[in-house]
C-alpha positions in Angstrom: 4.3 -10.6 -19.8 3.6 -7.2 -18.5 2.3 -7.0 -15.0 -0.8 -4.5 -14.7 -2.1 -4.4 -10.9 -5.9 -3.1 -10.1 -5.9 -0.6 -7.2 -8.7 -0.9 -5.0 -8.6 2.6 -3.3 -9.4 4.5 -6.7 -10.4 1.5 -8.6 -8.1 2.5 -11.5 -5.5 -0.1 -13.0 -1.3 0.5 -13.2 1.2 -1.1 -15.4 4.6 -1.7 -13.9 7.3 0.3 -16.3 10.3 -1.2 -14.4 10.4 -2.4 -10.7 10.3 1.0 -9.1 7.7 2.7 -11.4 3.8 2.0 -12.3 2.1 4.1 -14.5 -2.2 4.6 -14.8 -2.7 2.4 -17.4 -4.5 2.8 -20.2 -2.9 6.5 -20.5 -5.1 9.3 -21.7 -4.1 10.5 -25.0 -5.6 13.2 -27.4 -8.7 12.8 -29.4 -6.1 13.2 -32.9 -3.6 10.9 -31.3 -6.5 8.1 -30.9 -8.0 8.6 -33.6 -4.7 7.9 -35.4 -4.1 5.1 -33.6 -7.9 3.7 -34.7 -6.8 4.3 -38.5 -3.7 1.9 -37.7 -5.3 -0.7 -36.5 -8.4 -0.3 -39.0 -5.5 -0.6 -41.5 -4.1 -4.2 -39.7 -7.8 -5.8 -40.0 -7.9 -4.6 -43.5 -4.6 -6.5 -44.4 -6.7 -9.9 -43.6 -8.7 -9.3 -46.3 -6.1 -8.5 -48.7 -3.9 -11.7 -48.0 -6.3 -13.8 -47.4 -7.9 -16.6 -49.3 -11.7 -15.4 -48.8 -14.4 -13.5 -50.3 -16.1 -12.8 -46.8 -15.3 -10.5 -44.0 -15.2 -13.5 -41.4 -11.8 -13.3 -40.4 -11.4 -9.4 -40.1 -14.3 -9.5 -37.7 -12.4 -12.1 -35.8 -9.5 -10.0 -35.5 -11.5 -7.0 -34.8 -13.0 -9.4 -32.3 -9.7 -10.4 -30.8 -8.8 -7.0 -30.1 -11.8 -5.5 -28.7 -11.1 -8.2 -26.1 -7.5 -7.8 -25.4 -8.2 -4.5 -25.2 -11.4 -4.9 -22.0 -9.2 -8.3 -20.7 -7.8 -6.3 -17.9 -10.9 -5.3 -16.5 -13.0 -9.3 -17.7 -12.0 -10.2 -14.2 -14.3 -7.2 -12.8 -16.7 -7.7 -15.6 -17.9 -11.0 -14.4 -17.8 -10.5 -10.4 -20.3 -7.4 -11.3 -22.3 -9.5 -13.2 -22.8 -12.0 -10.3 -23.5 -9.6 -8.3 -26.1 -8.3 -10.5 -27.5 -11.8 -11.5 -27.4 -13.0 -7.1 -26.0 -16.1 -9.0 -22.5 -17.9 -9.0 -23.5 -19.8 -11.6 -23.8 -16.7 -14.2 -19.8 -16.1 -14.2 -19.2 -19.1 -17.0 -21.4 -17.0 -19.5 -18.1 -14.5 -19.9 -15.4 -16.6 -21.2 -11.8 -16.1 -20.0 -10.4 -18.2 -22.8 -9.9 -16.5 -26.5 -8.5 -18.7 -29.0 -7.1 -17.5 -32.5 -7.4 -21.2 -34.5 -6.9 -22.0 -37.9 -4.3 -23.3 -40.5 -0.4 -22.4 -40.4 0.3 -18.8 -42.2 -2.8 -17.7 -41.3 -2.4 -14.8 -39.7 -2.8 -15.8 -36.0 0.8 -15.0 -34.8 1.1 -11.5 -36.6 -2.2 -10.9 -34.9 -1.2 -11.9 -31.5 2.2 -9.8 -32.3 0.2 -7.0 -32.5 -2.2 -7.5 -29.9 0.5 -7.8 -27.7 1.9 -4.2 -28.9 -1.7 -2.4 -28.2 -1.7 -3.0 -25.2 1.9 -1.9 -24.7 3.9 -4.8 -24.0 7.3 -4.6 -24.9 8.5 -8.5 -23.7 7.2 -11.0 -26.2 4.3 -13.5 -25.7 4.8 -16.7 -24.2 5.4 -19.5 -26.2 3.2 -22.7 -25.3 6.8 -24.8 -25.1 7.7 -22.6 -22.2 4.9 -23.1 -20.3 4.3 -26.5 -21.0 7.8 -27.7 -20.1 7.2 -25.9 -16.4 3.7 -26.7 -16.3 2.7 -23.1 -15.1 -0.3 -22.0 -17.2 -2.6 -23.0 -14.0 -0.6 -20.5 -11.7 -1.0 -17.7 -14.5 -4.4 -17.4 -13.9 -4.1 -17.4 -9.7 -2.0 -14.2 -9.4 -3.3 -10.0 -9.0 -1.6 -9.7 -12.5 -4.5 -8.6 -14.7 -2.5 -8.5 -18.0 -3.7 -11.3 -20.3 -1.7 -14.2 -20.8 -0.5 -14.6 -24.5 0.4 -17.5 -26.0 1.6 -18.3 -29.4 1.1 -22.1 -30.6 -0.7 -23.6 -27.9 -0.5 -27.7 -29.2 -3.6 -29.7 -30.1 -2.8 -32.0 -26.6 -4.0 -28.8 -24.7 -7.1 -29.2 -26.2 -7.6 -32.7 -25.8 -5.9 -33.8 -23.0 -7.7 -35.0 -19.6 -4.9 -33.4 -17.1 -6.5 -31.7 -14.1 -4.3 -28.5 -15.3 -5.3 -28.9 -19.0 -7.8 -28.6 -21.6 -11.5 -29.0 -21.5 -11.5 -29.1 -17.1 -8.5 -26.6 -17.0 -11.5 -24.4 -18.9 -14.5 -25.4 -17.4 -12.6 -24.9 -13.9 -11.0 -21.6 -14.4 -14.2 -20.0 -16.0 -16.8 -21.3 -14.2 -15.1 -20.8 -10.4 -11.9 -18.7 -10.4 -13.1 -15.5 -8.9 -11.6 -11.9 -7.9 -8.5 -10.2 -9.8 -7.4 -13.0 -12.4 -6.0 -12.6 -16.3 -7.7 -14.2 -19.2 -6.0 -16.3 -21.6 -5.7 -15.3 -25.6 -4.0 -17.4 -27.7 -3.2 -19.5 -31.1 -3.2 -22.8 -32.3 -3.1 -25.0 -35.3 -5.6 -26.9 -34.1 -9.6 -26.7 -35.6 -11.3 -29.6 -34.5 -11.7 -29.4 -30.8 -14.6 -28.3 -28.7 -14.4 -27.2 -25.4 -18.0 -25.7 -23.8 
């Protein structure tokens, strides 16, 4: 995952391009060069509707949805402690959700979605896989570090969901949205899995 830090002397945010090197991320590019860039992804969202079975635009506007907030998750973090600030109310931070979850059946979609996510926002390691994390049981510690890059994970298992772990699940959620505060990731991933609900 890439590591993007937030500086708080010019409140601008920095991606690391090697150990020795950040760069102001996002960079500024030319009116032409984005609106190129737009067309490209305009083109991506357009693919869902050609391979896949539906007549609506429901899953397009998901991953329309999906980018729009891979694209603001670097600064979610800063979203919700100005918005309790604004509100005077701890409480208020839960109402912007740090979890985004790509779910539906296998061939979907979901991974060449996260694939390109992941490319937008100009990483050049891969996404996590949920095996990796799972096995070293680090997802918790992902969301306690400065790094503000999201945290993308392809094939999160149904157990996540379900599972009554302290470091899982439904209170993994509820705990990280509703209490963690300051610089922190958010989480966007996929999974097989429909039929959970966690809110």
């Amino acid at each position: 995952r890439g590591f993007i830090e937030y500086n708080e002397s010019n409140h601008q945010l920095y991606k690391k391009a090697d150990e020795d090197n950040m760069f102001r991320y996002p960079k500024r590019g030319a009116n032409e060069q984005i609106q190129k860039q737009i067309q490209l992804v305009h083109a991506f969202i357009d693919a869902y509707k050609t391979y896949t079975v539906q007549s609506s635009t429901d899953t397009q506007t998901r991953i329309f949805e999906a980018i729009l907030y891979a694209f603001m998750s670097a600064h979610i973090w800063k979203v919700r402690d100005h918005y309790v600030l604004e509100e005077g109310r701890e409480s208020v931070r839960r109402n912007i959700p740090l979890f985004l979850v790509l779910a539906g059946r296998t061939s979907s979609g979901k991974t060449s979605a996260l694939e390109f996510i992941n490319l937008l926002i100009g990483n050049t390691n891969p996404y996590l896989s949920y095996e990796q994390l799972s096995k070293k049981n680090m997802i918790v510690d992902l969301f306690y570090t400065s790094n503000v890059s999201p945290i993308l994970v392809d094939e999160v298992d149904s157990k996540f969901f379900t599972s009554t772990a302290a470091d899982k699940g439904e209170r993994l959620i509820k705990d990280v949205t509703n209490n963690l505060d300051g610089k922190h990731p958010v989480f966007i991933c996929t999974t097989n899995t429909t039929n959970f609900d966690a809110t």
